[in-house]
Backbone as JSON Lines, residues from 0, in Angstrom:
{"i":0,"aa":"X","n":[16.17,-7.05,17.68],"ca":[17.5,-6.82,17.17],"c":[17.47,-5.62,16.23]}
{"i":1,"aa":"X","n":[18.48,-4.55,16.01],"ca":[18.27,-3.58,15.1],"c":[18.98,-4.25,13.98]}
{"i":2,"aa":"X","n":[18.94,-3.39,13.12],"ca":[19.26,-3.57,11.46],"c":[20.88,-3.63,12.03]}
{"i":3,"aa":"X","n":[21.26,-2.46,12.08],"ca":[23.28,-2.69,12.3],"c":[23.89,-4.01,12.51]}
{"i":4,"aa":"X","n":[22.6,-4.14,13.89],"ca":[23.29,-5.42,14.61],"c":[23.4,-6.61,13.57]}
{"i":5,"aa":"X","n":[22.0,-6.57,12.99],"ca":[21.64,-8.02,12.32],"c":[22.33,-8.01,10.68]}
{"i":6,"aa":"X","n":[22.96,-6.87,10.93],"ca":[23.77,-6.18,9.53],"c":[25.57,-7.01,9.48]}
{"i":7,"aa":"X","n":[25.9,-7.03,10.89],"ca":[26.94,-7.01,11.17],"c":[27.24,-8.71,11.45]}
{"i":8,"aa":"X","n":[26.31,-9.43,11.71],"ca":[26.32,-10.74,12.62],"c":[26.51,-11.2,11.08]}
{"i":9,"aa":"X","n":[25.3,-11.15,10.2],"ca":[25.21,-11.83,8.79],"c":[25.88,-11.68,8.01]}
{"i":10,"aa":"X","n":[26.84,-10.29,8.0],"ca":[28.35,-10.31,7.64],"c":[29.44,-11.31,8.39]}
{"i":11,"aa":"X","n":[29.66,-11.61,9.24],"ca":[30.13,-12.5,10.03],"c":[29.82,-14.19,9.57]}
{"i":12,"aa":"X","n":[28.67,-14.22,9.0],"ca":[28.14,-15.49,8.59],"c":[28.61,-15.88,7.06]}
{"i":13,"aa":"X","n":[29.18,-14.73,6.32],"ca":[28.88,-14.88,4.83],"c":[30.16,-15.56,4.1]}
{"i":14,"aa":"X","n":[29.91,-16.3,3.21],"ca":[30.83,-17.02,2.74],"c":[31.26,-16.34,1.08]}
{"i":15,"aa":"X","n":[30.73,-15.04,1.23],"ca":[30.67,-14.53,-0.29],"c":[31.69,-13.82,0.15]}
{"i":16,"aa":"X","n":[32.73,-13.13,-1.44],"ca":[33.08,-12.02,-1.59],"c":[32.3,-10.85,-1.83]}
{"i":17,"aa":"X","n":[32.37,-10.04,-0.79],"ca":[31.64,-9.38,-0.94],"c":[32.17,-7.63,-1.18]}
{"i":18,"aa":"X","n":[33.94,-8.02,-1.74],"ca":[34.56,-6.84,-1.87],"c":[34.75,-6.59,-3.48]}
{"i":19,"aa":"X","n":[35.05,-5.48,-3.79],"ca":[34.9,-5.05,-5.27],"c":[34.43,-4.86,-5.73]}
{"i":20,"aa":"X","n":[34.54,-4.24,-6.98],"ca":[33.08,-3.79,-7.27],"c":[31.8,-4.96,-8.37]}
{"i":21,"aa":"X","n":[32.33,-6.49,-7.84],"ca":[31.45,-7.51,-8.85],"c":[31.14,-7.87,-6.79]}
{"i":22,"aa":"X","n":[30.91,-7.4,-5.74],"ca":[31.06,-8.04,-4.72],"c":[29.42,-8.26,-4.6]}
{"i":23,"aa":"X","n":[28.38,-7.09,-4.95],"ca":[26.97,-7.14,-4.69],"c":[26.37,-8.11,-5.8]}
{"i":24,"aa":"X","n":[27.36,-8.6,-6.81],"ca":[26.29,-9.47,-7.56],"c":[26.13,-10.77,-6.75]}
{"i":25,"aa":"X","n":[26.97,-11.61,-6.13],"ca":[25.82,-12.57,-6.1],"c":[25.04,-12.55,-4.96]}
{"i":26,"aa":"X","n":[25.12,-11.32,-3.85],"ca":[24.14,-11.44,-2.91],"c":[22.75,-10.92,-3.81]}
{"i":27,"aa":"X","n":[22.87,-10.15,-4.91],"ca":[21.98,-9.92,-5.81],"c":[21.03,-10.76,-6.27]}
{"i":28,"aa":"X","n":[22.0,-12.09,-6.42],"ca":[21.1,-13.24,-7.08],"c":[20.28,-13.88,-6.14]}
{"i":29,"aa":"X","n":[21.29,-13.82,-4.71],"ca":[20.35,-14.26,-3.74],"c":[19.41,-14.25,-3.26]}
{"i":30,"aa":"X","n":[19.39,-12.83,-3.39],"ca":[17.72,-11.66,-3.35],"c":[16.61,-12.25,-4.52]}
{"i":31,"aa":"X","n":[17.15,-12.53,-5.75],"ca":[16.09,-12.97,-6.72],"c":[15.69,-14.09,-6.14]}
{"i":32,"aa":"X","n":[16.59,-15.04,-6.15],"ca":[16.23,-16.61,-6.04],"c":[15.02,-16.6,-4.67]}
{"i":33,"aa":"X","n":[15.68,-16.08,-3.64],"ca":[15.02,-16.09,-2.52],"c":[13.14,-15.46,-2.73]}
{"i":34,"aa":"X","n":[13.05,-14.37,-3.22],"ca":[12.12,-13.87,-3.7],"c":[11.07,-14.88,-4.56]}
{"i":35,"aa":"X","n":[12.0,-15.54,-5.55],"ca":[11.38,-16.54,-6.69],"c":[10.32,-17.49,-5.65]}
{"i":36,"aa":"X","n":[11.26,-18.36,-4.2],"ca":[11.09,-19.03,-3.55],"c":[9.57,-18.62,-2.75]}
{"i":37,"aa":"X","n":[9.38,-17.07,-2.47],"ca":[7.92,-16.67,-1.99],"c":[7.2,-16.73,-2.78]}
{"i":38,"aa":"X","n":[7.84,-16.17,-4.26],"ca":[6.55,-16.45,-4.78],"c":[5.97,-17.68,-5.67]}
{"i":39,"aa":"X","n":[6.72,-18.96,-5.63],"ca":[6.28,-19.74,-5.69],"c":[5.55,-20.61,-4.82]}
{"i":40,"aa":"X","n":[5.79,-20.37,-3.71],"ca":[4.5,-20.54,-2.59],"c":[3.32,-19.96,-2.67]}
{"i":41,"aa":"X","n":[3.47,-18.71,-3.19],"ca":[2.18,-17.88,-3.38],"c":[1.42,-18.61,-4.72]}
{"i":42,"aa":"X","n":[2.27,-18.71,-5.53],"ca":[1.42,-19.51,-7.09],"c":[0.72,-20.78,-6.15]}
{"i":43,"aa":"X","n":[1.72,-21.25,-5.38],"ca":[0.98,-22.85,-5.26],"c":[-0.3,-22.41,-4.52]}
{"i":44,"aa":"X","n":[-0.49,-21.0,-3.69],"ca":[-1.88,-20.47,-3.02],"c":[-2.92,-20.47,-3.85]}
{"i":45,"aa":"X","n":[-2.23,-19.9,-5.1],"ca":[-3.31,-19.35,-6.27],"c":[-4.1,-20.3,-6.82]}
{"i":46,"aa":"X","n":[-3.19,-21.4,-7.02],"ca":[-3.31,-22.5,-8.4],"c":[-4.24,-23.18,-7.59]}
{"i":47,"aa":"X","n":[-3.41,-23.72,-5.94],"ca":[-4.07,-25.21,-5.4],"c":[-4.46,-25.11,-4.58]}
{"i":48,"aa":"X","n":[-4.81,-23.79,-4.33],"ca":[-5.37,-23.31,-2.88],"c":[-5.07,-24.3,-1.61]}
{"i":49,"aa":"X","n":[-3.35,-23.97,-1.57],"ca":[-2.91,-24.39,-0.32],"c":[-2.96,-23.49,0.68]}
{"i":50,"aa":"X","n":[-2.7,-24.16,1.83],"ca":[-2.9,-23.42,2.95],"c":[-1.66,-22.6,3.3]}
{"i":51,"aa":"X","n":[-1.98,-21.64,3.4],"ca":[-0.58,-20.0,3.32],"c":[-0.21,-20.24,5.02]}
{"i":52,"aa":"X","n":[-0.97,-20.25,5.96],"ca":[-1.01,-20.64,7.75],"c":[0.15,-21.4,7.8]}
{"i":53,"aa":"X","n":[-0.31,-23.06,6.89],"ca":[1.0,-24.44,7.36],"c":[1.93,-23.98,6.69]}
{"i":54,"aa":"X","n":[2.42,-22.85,5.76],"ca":[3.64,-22.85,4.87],"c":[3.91,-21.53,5.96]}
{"i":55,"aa":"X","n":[3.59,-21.48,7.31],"ca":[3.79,-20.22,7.97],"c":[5.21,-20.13,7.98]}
{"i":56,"aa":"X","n":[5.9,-21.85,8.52],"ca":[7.42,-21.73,8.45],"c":[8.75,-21.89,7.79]}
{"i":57,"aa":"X","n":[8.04,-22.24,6.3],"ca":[8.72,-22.25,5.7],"c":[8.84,-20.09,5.26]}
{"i":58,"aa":"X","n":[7.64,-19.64,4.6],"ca":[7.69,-18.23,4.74],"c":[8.74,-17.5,5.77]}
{"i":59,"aa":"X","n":[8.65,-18.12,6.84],"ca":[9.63,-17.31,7.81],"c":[10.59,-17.83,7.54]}
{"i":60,"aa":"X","n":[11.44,-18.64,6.94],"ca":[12.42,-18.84,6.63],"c":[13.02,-18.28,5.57]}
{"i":61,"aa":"X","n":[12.09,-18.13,4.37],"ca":[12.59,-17.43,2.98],"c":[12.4,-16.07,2.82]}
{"i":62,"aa":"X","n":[11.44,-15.37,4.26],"ca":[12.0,-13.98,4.5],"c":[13.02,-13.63,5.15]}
{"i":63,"aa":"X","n":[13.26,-14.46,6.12],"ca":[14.78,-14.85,6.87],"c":[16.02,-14.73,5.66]}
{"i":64,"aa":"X","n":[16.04,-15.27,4.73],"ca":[17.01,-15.78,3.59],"c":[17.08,-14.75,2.89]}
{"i":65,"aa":"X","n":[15.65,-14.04,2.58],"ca":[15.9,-12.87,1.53],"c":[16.26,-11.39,2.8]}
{"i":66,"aa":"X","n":[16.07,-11.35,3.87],"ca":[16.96,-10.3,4.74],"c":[18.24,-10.58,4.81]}
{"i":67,"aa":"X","n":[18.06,-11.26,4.82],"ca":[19.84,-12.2,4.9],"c":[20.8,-11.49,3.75]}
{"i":68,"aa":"X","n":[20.46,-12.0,2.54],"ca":[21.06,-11.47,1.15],"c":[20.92,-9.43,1.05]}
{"i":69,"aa":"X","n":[19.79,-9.15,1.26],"ca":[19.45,-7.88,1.64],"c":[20.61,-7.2,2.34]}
{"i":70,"aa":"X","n":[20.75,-7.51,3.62],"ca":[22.29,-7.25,4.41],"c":[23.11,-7.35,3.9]}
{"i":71,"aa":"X","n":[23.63,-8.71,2.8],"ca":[24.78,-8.98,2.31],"c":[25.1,-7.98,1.14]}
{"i":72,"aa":"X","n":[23.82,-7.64,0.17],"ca":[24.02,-6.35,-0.8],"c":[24.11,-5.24,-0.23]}
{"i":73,"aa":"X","n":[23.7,-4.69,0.9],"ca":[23.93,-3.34,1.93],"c":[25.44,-3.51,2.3]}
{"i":74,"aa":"X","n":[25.88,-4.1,2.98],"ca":[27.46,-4.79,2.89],"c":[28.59,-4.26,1.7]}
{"i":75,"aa":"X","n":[27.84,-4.92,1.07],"ca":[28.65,-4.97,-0.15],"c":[29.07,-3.91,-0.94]}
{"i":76,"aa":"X","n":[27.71,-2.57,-0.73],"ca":[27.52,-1.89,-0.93],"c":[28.42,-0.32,-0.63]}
{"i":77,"aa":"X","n":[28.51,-1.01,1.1],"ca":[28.91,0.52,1.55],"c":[27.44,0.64,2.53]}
{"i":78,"aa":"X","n":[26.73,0.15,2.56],"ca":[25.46,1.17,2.81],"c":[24.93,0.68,4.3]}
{"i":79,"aa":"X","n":[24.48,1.29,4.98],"ca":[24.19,0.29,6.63],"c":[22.29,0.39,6.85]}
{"i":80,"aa":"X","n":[21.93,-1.41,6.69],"ca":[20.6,-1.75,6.94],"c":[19.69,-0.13,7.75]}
{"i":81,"aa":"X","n":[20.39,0.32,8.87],"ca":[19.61,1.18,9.68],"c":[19.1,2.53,8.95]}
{"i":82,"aa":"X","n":[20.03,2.81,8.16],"ca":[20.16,3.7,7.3],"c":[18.98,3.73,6.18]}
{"i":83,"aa":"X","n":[19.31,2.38,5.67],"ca":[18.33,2.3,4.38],"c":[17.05,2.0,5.09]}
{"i":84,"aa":"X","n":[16.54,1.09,6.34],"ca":[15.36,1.55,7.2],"c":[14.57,2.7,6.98]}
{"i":85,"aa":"X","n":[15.68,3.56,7.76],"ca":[14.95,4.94,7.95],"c":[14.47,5.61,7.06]}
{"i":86,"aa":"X","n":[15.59,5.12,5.95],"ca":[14.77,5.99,4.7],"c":[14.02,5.76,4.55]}
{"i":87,"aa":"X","n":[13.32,4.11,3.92],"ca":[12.26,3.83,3.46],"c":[11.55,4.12,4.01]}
{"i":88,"aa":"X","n":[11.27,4.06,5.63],"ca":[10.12,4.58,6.18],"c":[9.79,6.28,6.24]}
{"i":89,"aa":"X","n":[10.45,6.72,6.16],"ca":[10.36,7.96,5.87],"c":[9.86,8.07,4.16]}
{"i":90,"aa":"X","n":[10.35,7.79,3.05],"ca":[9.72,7.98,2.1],"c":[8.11,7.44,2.17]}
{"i":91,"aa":"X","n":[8.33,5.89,2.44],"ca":[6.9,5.56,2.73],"c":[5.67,6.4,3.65]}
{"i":92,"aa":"X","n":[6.24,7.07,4.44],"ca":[5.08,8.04,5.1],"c":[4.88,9.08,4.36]}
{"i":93,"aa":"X","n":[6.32,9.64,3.54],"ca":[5.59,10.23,2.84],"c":[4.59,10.64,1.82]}
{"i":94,"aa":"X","n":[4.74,9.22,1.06],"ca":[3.85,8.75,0.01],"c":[2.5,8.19,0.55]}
{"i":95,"aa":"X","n":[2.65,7.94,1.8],"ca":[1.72,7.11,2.39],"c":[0.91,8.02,3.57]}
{"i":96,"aa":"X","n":[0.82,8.69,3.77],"ca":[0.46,9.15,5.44],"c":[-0.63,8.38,5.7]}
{"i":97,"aa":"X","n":[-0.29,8.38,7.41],"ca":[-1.32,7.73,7.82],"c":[-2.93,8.16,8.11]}
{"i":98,"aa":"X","n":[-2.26,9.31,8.69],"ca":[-3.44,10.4,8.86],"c":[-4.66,10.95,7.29]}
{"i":99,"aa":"X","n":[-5.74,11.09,7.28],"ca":[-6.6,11.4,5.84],"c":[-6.51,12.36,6.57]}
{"i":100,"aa":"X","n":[-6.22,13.22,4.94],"ca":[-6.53,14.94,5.52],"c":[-8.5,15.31,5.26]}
{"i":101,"aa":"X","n":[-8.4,15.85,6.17],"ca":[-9.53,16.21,6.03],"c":[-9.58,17.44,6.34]}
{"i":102,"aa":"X","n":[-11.2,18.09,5.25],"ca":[-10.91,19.78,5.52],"c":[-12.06,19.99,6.59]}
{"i":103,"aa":"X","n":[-11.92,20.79,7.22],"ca":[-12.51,21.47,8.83],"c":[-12.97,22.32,8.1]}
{"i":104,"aa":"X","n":[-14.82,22.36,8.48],"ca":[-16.04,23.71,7.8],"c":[-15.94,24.45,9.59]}
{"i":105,"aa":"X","n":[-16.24,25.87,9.31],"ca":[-16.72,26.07,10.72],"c":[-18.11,26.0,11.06]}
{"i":106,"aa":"X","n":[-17.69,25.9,12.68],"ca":[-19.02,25.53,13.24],"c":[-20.08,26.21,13.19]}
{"i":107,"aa":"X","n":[-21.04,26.54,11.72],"ca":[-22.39,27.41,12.12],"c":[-23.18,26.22,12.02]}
{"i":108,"aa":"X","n":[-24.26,26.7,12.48],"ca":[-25.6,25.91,12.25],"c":[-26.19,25.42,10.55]}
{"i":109,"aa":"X","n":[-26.33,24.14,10.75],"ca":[-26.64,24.38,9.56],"c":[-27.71,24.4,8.84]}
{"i":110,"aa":"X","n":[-27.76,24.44,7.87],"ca":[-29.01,25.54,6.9],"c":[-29.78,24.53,6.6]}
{"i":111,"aa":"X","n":[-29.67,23.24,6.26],"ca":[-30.52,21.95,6.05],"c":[-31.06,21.21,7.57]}
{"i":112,"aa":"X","n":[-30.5,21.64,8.41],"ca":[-30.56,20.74,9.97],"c":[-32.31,20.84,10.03]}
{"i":113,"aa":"X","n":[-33.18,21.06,9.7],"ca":[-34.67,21.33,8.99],"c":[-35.52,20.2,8.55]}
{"i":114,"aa":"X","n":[-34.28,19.45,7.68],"ca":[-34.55,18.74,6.95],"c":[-34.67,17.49,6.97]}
{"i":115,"aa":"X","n":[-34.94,16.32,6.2],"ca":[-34.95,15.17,6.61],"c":[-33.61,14.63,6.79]}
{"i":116,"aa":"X","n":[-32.96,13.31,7.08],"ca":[-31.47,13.71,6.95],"c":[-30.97,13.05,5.54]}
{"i":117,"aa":"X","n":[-32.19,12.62,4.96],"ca":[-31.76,11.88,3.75],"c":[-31.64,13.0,2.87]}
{"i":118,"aa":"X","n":[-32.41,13.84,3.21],"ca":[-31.89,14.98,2.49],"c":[-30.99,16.36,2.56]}
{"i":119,"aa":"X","n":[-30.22,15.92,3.47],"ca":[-29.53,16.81,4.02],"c":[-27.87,16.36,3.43]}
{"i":120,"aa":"X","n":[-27.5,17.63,3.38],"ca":[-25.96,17.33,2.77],"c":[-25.03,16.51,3.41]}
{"i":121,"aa":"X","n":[-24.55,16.28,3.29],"ca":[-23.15,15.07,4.47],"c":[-22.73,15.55,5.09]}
{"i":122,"aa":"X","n":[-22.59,15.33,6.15],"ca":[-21.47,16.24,7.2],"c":[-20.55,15.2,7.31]}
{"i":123,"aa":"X","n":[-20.34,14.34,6.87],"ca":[-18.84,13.69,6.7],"c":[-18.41,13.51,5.08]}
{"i":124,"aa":"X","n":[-17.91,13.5,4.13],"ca":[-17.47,13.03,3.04],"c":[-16.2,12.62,2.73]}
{"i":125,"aa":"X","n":[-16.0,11.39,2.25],"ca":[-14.63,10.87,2.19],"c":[-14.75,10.18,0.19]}
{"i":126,"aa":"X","n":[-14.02,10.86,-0.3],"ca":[-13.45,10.75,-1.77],"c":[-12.61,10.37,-2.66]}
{"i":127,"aa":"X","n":[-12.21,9.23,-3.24],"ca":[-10.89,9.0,-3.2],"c":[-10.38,9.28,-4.7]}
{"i":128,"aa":"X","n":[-9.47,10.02,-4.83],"ca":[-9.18,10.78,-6.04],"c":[-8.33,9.94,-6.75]}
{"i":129,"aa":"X","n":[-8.18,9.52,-8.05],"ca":[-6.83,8.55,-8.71],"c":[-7.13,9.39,-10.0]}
{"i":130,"aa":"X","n":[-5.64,8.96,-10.45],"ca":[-5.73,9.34,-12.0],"c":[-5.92,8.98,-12.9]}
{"i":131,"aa":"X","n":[-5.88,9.05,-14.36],"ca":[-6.27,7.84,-15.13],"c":[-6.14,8.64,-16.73]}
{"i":132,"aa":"X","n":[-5.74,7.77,-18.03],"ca":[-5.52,7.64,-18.66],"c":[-6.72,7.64,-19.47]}
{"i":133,"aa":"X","n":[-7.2,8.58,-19.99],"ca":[-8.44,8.94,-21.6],"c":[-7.6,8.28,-22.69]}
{"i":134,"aa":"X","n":[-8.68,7.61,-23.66],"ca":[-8.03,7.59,-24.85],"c":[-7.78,8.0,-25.68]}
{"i":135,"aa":"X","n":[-7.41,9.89,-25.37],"ca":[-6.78,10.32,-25.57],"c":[-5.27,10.58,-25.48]}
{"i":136,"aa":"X","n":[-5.0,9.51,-24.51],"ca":[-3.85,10.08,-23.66],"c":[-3.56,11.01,-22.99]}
{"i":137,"aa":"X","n":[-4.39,11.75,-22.57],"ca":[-4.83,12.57,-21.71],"c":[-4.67,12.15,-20.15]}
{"i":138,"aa":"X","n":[-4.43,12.32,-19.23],"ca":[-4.7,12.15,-17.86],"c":[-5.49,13.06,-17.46]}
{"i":139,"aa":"X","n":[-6.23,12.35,-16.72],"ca":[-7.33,13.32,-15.95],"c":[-7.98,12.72,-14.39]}
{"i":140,"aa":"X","n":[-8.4,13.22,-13.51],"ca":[-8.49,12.94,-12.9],"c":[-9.54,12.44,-12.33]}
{"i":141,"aa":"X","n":[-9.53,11.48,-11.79],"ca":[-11.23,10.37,-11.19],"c":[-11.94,10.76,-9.77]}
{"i":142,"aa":"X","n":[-12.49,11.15,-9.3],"ca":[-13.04,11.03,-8.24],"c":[-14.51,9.93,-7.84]}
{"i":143,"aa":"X","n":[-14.43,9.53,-6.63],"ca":[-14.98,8.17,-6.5],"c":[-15.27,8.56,-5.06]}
{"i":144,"aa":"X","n":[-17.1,8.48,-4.76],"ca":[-17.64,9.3,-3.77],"c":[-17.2,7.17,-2.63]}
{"i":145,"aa":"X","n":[-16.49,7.47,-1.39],"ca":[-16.3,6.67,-0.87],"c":[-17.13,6.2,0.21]}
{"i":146,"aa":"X","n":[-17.62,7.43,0.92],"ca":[-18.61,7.36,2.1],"c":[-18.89,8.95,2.11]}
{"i":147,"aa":"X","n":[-20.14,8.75,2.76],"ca":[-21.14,10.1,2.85],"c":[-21.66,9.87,4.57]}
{"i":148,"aa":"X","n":[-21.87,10.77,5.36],"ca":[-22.62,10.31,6.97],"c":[-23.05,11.64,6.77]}
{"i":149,"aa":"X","n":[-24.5,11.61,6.66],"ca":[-25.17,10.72,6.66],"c":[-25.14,9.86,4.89]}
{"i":150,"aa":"X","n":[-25.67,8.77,4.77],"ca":[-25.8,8.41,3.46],"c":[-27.01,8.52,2.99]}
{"i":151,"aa":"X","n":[-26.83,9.45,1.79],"ca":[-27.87,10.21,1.21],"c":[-28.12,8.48,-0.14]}
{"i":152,"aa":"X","n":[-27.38,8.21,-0.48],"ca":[-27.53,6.78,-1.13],"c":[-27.21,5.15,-0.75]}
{"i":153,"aa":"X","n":[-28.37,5.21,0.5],"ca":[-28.35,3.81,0.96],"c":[-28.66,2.82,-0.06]}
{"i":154,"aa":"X","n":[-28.83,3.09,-1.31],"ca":[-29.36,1.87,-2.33],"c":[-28.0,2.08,-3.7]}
{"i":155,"aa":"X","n":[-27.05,3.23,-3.73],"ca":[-26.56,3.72,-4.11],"c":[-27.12,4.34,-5.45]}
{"i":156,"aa":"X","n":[-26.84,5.22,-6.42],"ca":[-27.08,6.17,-7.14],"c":[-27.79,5.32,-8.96]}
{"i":157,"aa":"X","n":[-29.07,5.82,-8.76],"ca":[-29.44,5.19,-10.31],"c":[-28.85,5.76,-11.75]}
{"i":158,"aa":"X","n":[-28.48,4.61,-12.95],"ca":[-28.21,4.71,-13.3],"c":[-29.53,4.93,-14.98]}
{"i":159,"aa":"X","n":[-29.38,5.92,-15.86],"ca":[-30.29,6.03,-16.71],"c":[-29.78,6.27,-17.98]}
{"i":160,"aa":"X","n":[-29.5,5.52,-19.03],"ca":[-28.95,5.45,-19.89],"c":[-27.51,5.46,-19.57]}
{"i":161,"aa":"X","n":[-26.41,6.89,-20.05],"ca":[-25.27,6.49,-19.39],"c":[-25.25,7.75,-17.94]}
{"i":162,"aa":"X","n":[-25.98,8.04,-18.06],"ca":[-26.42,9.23,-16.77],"c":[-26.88,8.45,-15.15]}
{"i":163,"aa":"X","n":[-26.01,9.51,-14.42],"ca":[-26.17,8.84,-13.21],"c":[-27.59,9.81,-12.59]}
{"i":164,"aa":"X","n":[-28.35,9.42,-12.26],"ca":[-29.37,10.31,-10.93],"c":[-29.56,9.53,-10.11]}
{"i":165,"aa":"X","n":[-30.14,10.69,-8.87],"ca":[-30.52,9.99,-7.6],"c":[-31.46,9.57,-7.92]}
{"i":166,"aa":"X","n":[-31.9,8.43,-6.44],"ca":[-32.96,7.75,-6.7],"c":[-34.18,8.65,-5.79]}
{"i":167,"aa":"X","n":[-35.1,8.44,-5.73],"ca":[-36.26,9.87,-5.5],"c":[-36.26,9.57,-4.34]}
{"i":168,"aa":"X","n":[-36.31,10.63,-3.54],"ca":[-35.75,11.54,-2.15],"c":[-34.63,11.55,-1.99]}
{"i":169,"aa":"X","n":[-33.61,11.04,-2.51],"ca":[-32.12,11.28,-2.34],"c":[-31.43,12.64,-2.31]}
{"i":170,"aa":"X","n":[-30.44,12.98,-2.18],"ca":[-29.59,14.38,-2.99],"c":[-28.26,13.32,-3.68]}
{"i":171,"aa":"X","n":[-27.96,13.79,-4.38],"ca":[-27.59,13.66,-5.35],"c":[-26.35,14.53,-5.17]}
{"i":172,"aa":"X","n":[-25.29,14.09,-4.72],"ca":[-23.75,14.49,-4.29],"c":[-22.55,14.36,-4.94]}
């Protein structure tokens, strides 16, 4: 079913006012309550380690309930489900891509291929960069070695006082 459709039927279903401009509050509340309702299933996961599988249908019901209200504030709104779709997925790829960029070396031979491969530089490296807060208040930026091919630290990297070195025959990346 697309969004319009399932936009239009659940308007058809609704027993709210949903005109004026107080029309999105209580599909508003509906959205909370409904929400409250997942995640109190989820606490009872946390607390009593119930089974998330047997609450499969109740879950499909209180995501059912909170799309439901969702439509009814789009409604209410002016605004059409398909619409607000597209966006999100479009912002989300953009924040998100799926694809890792990766940078392309050209193809020469290389200058370590000589070597053992534990000691040879990576010909794959994957890094994952975040930011982060000094107590300075400063931001600065983290890098965090994720994978190496070959892996030059199969035991990963020793630590010596607060200094990191490799461990002997390694390189140290």
């Amino acid at each position: 079913m697309e969004f319009s459709a399932y936009q239009r039927a659940a308007h058809e279903t609704s027993q709210l006012g949903l005109g004026g401009p107080q029309g999105a509050i209580a599909p508003m509340l509906g959205l909370a309550s409904e929400t409250g309702s997942i995640l109190n299933i989820y606490k009872k996961y946390l607390r009593d380690g119930i089974d998330l599988a047997a609450n499969r249908e109740f879950l499909l019901e209180e995501l059912g309930d909170l799309l439901w209200y969702a439509a009814a504030v789009a409604t209410a709104c002016g605004l059409d489900l398909e619409d607000i779709a597209a966006a999100n997925l479009r912002r989300a790829r953009d924040r998100y891509p799926r694809q890792r960029t990766e940078a392309k070396c050209p193809s020469l031979p290389a200058f370590d291929a000589g070597y053992p491969a534990r000691e040879r530089f990576p010909r794959r490296l994957v890094v994952a960069v975040t930011e982060r807060v000094l107590p300075s208040g400063r931001r600065a930026a983290a890098l965090m070695l994720v994978s190496a091919e070959p892996d030059a630290f199969p035991d990963g990297p020793v630590t010596i006082g607060r200094k990191l070195v490799p461990r002997p025959g390694t390189l140290f990346v």
